[in-house]
C-alpha positions in Angstrom: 101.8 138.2 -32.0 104.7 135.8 -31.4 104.5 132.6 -30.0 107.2 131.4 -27.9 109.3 128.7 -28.4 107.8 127.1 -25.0 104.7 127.3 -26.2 105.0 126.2 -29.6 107.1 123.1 -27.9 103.4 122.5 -25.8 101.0 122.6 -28.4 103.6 120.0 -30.8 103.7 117.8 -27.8 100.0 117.8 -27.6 99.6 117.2 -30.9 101.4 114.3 -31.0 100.1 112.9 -27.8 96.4 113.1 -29.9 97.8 111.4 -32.9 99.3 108.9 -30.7 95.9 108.4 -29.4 94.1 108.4 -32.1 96.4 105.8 -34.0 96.1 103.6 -30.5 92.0 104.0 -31.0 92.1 103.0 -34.7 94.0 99.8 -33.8 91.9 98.9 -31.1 89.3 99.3 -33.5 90.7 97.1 -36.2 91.9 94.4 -33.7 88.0 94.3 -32.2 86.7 94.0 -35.9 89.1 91.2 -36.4 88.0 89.7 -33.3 84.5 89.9 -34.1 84.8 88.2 -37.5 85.8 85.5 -34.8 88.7 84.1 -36.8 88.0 80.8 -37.6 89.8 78.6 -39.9 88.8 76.9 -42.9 88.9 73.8 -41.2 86.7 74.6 -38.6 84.0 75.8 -41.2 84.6 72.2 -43.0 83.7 70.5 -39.3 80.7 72.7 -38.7 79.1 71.7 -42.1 78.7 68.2 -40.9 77.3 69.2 -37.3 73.4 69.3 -36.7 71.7 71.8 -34.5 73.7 74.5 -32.8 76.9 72.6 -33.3 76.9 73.8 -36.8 77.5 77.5 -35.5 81.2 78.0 -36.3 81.6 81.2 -34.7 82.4 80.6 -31.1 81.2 83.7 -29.6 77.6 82.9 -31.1 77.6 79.4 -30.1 78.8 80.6 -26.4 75.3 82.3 -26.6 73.3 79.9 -28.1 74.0 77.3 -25.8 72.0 78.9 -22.6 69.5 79.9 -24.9 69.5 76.2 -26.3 69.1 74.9 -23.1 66.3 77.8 -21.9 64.4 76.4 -24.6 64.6 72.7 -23.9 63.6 73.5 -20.7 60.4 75.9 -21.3 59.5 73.1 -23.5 59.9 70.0 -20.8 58.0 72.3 -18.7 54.7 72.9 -21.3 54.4 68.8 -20.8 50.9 68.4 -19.2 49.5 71.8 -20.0 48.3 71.3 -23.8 45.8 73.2 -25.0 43.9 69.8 -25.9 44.0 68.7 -22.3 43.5 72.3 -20.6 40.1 72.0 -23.0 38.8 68.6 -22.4 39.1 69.4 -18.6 37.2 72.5 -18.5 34.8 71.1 -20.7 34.5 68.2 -19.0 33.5 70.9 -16.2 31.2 72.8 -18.4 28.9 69.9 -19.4 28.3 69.0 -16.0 26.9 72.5 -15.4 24.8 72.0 -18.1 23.2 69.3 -17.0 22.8 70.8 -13.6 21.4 73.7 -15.3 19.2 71.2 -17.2 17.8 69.5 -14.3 16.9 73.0 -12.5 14.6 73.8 -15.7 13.4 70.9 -15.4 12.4 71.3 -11.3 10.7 74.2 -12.2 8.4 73.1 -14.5 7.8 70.1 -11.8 7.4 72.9 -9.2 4.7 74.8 -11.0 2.5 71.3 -11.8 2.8 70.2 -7.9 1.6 73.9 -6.8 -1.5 73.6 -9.2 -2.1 70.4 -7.3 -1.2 71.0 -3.7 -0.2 75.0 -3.5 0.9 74.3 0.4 3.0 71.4 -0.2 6.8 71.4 -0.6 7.4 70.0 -4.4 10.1 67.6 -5.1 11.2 69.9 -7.6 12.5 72.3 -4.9 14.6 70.1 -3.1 16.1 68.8 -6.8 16.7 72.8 -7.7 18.9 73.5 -4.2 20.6 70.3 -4.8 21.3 71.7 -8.4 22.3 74.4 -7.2 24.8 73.4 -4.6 26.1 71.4 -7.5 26.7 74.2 -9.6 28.7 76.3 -6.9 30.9 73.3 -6.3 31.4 73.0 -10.1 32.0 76.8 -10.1 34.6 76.4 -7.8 36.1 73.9 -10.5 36.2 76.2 -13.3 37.8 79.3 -11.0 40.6 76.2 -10.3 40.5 75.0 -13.8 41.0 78.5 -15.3 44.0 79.4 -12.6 45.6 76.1 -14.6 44.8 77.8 -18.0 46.9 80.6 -16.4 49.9 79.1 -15.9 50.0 77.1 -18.9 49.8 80.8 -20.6 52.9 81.7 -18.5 54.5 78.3 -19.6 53.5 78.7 -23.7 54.6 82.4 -23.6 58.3 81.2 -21.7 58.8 78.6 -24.7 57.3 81.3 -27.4 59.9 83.9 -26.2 62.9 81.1 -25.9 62.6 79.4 -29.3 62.6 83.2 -30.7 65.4 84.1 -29.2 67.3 80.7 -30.3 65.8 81.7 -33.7 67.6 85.4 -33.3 70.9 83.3 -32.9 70.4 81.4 -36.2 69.3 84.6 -37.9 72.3 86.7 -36.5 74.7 83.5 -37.4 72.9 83.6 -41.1 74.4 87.4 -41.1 78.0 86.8 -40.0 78.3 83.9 -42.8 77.6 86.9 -45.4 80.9 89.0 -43.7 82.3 85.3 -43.5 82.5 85.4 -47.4 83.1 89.4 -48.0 86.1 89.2 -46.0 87.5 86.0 -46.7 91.1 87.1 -45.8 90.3 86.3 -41.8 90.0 82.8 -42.4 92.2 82.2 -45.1 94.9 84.5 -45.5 95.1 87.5 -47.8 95.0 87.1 -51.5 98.2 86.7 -52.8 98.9 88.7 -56.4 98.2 86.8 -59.4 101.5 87.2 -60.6 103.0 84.7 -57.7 100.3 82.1 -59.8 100.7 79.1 -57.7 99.5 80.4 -54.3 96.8 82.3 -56.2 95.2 78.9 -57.4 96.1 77.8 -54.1 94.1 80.4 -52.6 91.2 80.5 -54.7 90.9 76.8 -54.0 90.5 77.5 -50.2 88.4 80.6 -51.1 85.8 78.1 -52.9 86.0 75.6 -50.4 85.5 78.1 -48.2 82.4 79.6 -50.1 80.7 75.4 -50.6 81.3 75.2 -46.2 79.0 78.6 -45.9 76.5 78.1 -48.5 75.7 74.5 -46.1 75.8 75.8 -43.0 73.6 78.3 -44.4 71.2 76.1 -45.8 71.3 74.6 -41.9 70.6 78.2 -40.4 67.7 79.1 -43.0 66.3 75.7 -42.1 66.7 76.3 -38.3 65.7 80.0 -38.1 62.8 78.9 -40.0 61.7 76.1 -37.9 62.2 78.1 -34.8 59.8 80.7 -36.2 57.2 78.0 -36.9 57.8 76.9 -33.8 57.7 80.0 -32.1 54.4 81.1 -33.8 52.9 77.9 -33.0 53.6 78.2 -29.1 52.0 81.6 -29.7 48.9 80.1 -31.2 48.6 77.9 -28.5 48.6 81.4 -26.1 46.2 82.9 -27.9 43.7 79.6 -27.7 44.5 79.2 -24.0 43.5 82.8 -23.5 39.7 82.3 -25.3 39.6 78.9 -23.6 39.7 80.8 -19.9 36.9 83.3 -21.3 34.6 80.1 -21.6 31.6 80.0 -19.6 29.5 77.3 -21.7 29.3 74.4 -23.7 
Protein backbone atom coordinates (compact mmCIF):
# COMPACT_ATOMS: atom_id res chain seq x y z
CA UNK A 1 0.00 0.00 0.00
CA UNK A 2 1.65 3.44 -0.72
CA UNK A 3 1.50 6.25 1.38
CA UNK A 4 1.38 9.57 -0.12
CA UNK A 5 3.61 12.12 0.02
CA UNK A 6 0.77 14.30 1.81
CA UNK A 7 0.35 11.99 4.21
CA UNK A 8 3.65 11.04 5.12
CA UNK A 9 4.25 15.10 5.25
CA UNK A 10 1.09 14.77 8.22
CA UNK A 11 2.17 12.15 10.21
CA UNK A 12 6.20 13.85 10.28
CA UNK A 13 4.60 17.02 11.24
CA UNK A 14 2.80 15.34 14.04
CA UNK A 15 5.57 13.71 15.13
CA UNK A 16 7.51 16.54 15.63
CA UNK A 17 4.74 18.60 17.17
CA UNK A 18 4.81 15.50 20.06
CA UNK A 19 8.53 15.70 20.47
CA UNK A 20 8.17 19.34 20.67
CA UNK A 21 5.80 18.74 23.42
CA UNK A 22 7.30 16.37 25.09
CA UNK A 23 10.77 18.15 25.25
CA UNK A 24 8.55 21.44 26.51
CA UNK A 25 7.07 18.90 29.39
CA UNK A 26 10.42 17.56 30.40
CA UNK A 27 11.74 21.22 30.92
CA UNK A 28 8.91 22.27 32.76
CA UNK A 29 9.61 19.41 34.77
CA UNK A 30 13.18 20.05 35.42
CA UNK A 31 12.59 23.85 36.01
CA UNK A 32 9.66 22.80 38.79
CA UNK A 33 12.27 20.37 40.47
CA UNK A 34 14.73 23.22 40.49
CA UNK A 35 12.22 25.32 41.89
CA UNK A 36 11.32 22.99 44.51
CA UNK A 37 14.88 22.45 45.76
CA UNK A 38 13.96 26.28 46.46
CA UNK A 39 17.44 27.56 45.38
CA UNK A 40 18.91 29.04 48.21
CA UNK A 41 22.40 30.05 48.52
CA UNK A 42 25.11 29.16 50.74
CA UNK A 43 24.75 32.19 52.46
CA UNK A 44 21.38 32.05 53.23
CA UNK A 45 21.96 28.47 54.88
CA UNK A 46 25.02 30.16 56.89
CA UNK A 47 22.08 32.94 58.32
CA UNK A 48 19.58 30.27 59.02
CA UNK A 49 22.03 28.36 61.32
CA UNK A 50 22.09 31.10 63.75
CA UNK A 51 18.12 31.77 63.73
CA UNK A 52 15.92 30.10 66.51
CA UNK A 53 12.44 28.78 65.90
CA UNK A 54 11.02 28.84 62.47
CA UNK A 55 13.43 31.48 61.36
CA UNK A 56 15.94 28.64 60.98
CA UNK A 57 13.82 27.22 57.99
CA UNK A 58 15.93 28.24 54.91
CA UNK A 59 13.64 27.21 52.40
CA UNK A 60 11.21 29.98 51.75
CA UNK A 61 8.29 28.07 50.47
CA UNK A 62 8.32 26.02 53.89
CA UNK A 63 8.68 28.97 55.98
CA UNK A 64 5.75 30.72 53.93
CA UNK A 65 3.77 27.79 55.46
CA UNK A 66 5.04 27.57 58.73
CA UNK A 67 4.26 30.92 59.60
CA UNK A 68 0.25 30.63 59.66
CA UNK A 69 0.69 27.46 61.23
CA UNK A 70 3.13 29.18 63.70
CA UNK A 71 0.82 31.66 64.51
CA UNK A 72 -2.43 28.92 64.60
CA UNK A 73 -0.59 27.45 67.25
CA UNK A 74 0.28 30.42 69.41
CA UNK A 75 -3.09 31.17 69.23
CA UNK A 76 -4.84 27.63 70.21
CA UNK A 77 -2.41 27.90 72.93
CA UNK A 78 -3.38 31.66 74.37
CA UNK A 79 -6.72 30.29 74.01
CA UNK A 80 -6.24 26.89 76.45
CA UNK A 81 -5.33 29.75 79.30
CA UNK A 82 -8.06 29.16 81.95
CA UNK A 83 -9.18 25.70 80.90
CA UNK A 84 -6.36 23.38 82.56
CA UNK A 85 -7.11 20.23 83.35
CA UNK A 86 -6.05 21.12 87.07
CA UNK A 87 -8.60 23.92 87.33
CA UNK A 88 -11.51 22.14 85.21
CA UNK A 89 -10.89 19.36 88.23
CA UNK A 90 -10.71 21.28 91.34
CA UNK A 91 -14.01 22.99 90.18
CA UNK A 92 -15.99 20.01 89.50
CA UNK A 93 -14.75 18.60 92.47
CA UNK A 94 -15.28 21.35 94.39
CA UNK A 95 -19.02 20.54 93.12
CA UNK A 96 -18.85 16.92 93.86
CA UNK A 97 -17.93 17.18 97.56
CA UNK A 98 -20.75 19.40 98.20
CA UNK A 99 -23.09 16.64 96.89
CA UNK A 100 -21.56 14.45 99.14
CA UNK A 101 -22.23 16.14 101.95
CA UNK A 102 -25.72 16.76 100.97
CA UNK A 103 -25.99 13.20 100.36
CA UNK A 104 -24.48 12.80 103.83
CA UNK A 105 -26.91 14.81 105.56
CA UNK A 106 -30.02 12.99 103.82
CA UNK A 107 -28.63 9.58 105.40
CA UNK A 108 -28.39 11.10 108.10
CA UNK A 109 -32.36 12.52 108.17
CA UNK A 110 -33.38 9.31 107.66
CA UNK A 111 -32.03 7.62 110.36
CA UNK A 112 -33.48 10.85 112.47
CA UNK A 113 -36.87 10.18 110.68
CA UNK A 114 -37.14 6.54 111.64
CA UNK A 115 -36.19 7.40 115.68
CA UNK A 116 -38.97 10.45 115.68
CA UNK A 117 -41.68 7.90 114.06
CA UNK A 118 -40.91 5.31 116.86
CA UNK A 119 -41.62 8.24 119.19
CA UNK A 120 -44.48 10.24 117.69
CA UNK A 121 -45.63 8.10 114.31
CA UNK A 122 -48.12 11.26 113.52
CA UNK A 123 -45.69 13.94 113.82
CA UNK A 124 -43.68 15.58 111.07
CA UNK A 125 -39.83 14.74 111.95
CA UNK A 126 -37.15 17.38 111.54
CA UNK A 127 -35.47 14.95 109.48
CA UNK A 128 -37.98 15.47 106.71
CA UNK A 129 -37.79 18.98 106.32
CA UNK A 130 -33.53 18.53 106.49
CA UNK A 131 -33.96 15.60 103.48
CA UNK A 132 -36.18 18.20 101.01
CA UNK A 133 -33.78 20.80 101.83
CA UNK A 134 -31.04 18.31 100.85
CA UNK A 135 -32.48 17.56 98.14
CA UNK A 136 -33.22 20.97 96.64
CA UNK A 137 -29.59 21.32 97.32
CA UNK A 138 -28.53 18.54 95.35
CA UNK A 139 -30.69 19.58 92.10
CA UNK A 140 -29.14 23.06 92.27
CA UNK A 141 -25.65 21.43 92.62
CA UNK A 142 -26.79 19.14 89.69
CA UNK A 143 -27.38 22.01 87.70
CA UNK A 144 -23.64 22.93 88.54
CA UNK A 145 -22.01 19.89 87.28
CA UNK A 146 -24.36 19.81 83.75
CA UNK A 147 -22.69 23.70 83.58
CA UNK A 148 -19.40 22.53 84.86
CA UNK A 149 -19.19 19.59 82.41
CA UNK A 150 -20.39 21.96 79.26
CA UNK A 151 -16.90 23.83 80.43
CA UNK A 152 -15.00 20.40 80.32
CA UNK A 153 -16.40 20.48 76.73
CA UNK A 154 -15.02 23.26 75.44
CA UNK A 155 -11.73 22.98 77.03
CA UNK A 156 -11.73 19.49 74.97
CA UNK A 157 -12.44 21.47 71.77
CA UNK A 158 -9.61 24.06 72.87
CA UNK A 159 -6.79 21.02 73.86
CA UNK A 160 -7.76 19.15 70.68
CA UNK A 161 -7.32 22.80 68.38
CA UNK A 162 -3.68 23.17 70.08
CA UNK A 163 -3.06 19.10 69.77
CA UNK A 164 -3.80 19.30 66.01
CA UNK A 165 -1.79 22.84 65.55
CA UNK A 166 1.58 22.00 67.24
CA UNK A 167 1.37 18.61 64.91
CA UNK A 168 0.98 20.26 62.09
CA UNK A 169 3.98 22.87 62.94
CA UNK A 170 5.74 19.66 63.85
CA UNK A 171 4.83 18.18 60.09
CA UNK A 172 6.77 21.49 58.88
CA UNK A 173 9.94 20.74 60.90
CA UNK A 174 9.70 17.05 59.79
CA UNK A 175 9.10 17.87 56.05
CA UNK A 176 12.06 20.74 56.48
CA UNK A 177 14.26 17.74 58.15
CA UNK A 178 13.57 15.91 54.62
CA UNK A 179 14.48 18.69 52.16
CA UNK A 180 17.91 19.29 54.15
CA UNK A 181 18.77 15.49 53.04
CA UNK A 182 17.96 16.60 48.97
CA UNK A 183 19.78 19.92 50.24
CA UNK A 184 23.07 17.82 50.52
CA UNK A 185 22.42 15.09 47.54
CA UNK A 186 22.13 17.81 45.18
CA UNK A 187 24.44 20.31 46.31
CA UNK A 188 24.80 21.80 42.78
CA UNK A 189 21.42 24.08 43.39
CA UNK A 190 23.02 25.99 45.96
CA UNK A 191 26.50 26.02 45.06
CA UNK A 192 27.13 25.59 41.48
CA UNK A 193 28.04 22.38 39.73
CA UNK A 194 31.30 20.55 40.51
CA UNK A 195 33.89 21.73 38.46
CA UNK A 196 36.46 18.80 37.08
CA UNK A 197 39.34 18.02 39.23
CA UNK A 198 41.55 18.75 36.61
CA UNK A 199 40.69 22.74 36.78
CA UNK A 200 42.28 22.04 40.71
CA UNK A 201 41.65 25.41 42.11
CA UNK A 202 37.87 25.80 41.73
CA UNK A 203 37.59 22.15 42.75
CA UNK A 204 39.14 23.05 46.32
CA UNK A 205 37.16 26.00 46.01
CA UNK A 206 34.12 24.10 45.64
CA UNK A 207 34.64 21.44 48.04
CA UNK A 208 35.23 24.13 50.56
CA UNK A 209 31.67 25.56 49.89
CA UNK A 210 30.43 21.95 49.61
CA UNK A 211 31.60 21.37 53.39
CA UNK A 212 30.52 24.50 54.56
CA UNK A 213 27.57 23.77 53.08
CA UNK A 214 27.25 20.23 54.67
CA UNK A 215 28.46 21.95 58.70
CA UNK A 216 25.13 24.74 57.87
CA UNK A 217 22.75 21.53 57.39
CA UNK A 218 23.90 19.20 59.92
CA UNK A 219 22.86 22.57 62.53
CA UNK A 220 19.84 23.43 61.20
CA UNK A 221 19.24 19.85 61.41
CA UNK A 222 20.05 19.40 64.86
CA UNK A 223 17.43 22.65 65.27
CA UNK A 224 14.60 20.68 63.32
CA UNK A 225 15.16 17.18 65.20
CA UNK A 226 15.04 19.27 68.36
CA UNK A 227 11.88 21.19 67.24
CA UNK A 228 9.94 18.34 65.56
CA UNK A 229 10.66 16.57 68.72
CA UNK A 230 9.39 19.03 71.09
CA UNK A 231 6.35 19.67 69.04
CA UNK A 232 5.61 15.92 69.29
CA UNK A 233 5.98 16.06 73.15
CA UNK A 234 4.05 18.82 73.06
CA UNK A 235 1.52 17.61 70.89
CA UNK A 236 1.12 14.29 72.90
CA UNK A 237 0.86 16.19 75.95
CA UNK A 238 -2.18 18.44 74.75
CA UNK A 239 -3.51 15.00 73.82
CA UNK A 240 -3.09 13.65 77.35
CA UNK A 241 -4.67 16.49 78.62
CA UNK A 242 -7.93 15.51 76.13
CA UNK A 243 -8.04 12.28 77.21
CA UNK A 244 -8.08 13.38 81.14
CA UNK A 245 -10.62 16.11 80.37
CA UNK A 246 -12.73 13.46 78.74
CA UNK A 247 -12.76 10.89 82.16
CA UNK A 248 -13.05 14.10 84.24
CA UNK A 249 -16.73 14.90 82.51
CA UNK A 250 -17.68 11.05 83.12
CA UNK A 251 -17.28 11.92 86.98
CA UNK A 252 -20.20 11.54 89.06
CA UNK A 253 -18.43 11.28 92.63
CA UNK A 254 -15.79 12.06 94.89
Amino acid sequence: MKISKKSAWTNLSKSLIKNARLSILTTITLLFLALSAQGQKLEDFKKCADKPGISTLPYQKIKRDAIPLESAKKKAFEATKGYGYDKMEDEKDAILRKIKVEKKKIVDAKKEVVEDKKAAPTLESPGEKKIKAADKKISELDREVVAINRKIDVAIDKFETLQEARGKVREIFEDADGELTNTINRPHVHIGPKPSSSDREAYDKWNKKYKQLKSYVDKIGDVFDKKARTHREQENGAGNVVTKLNTLKRKTEI
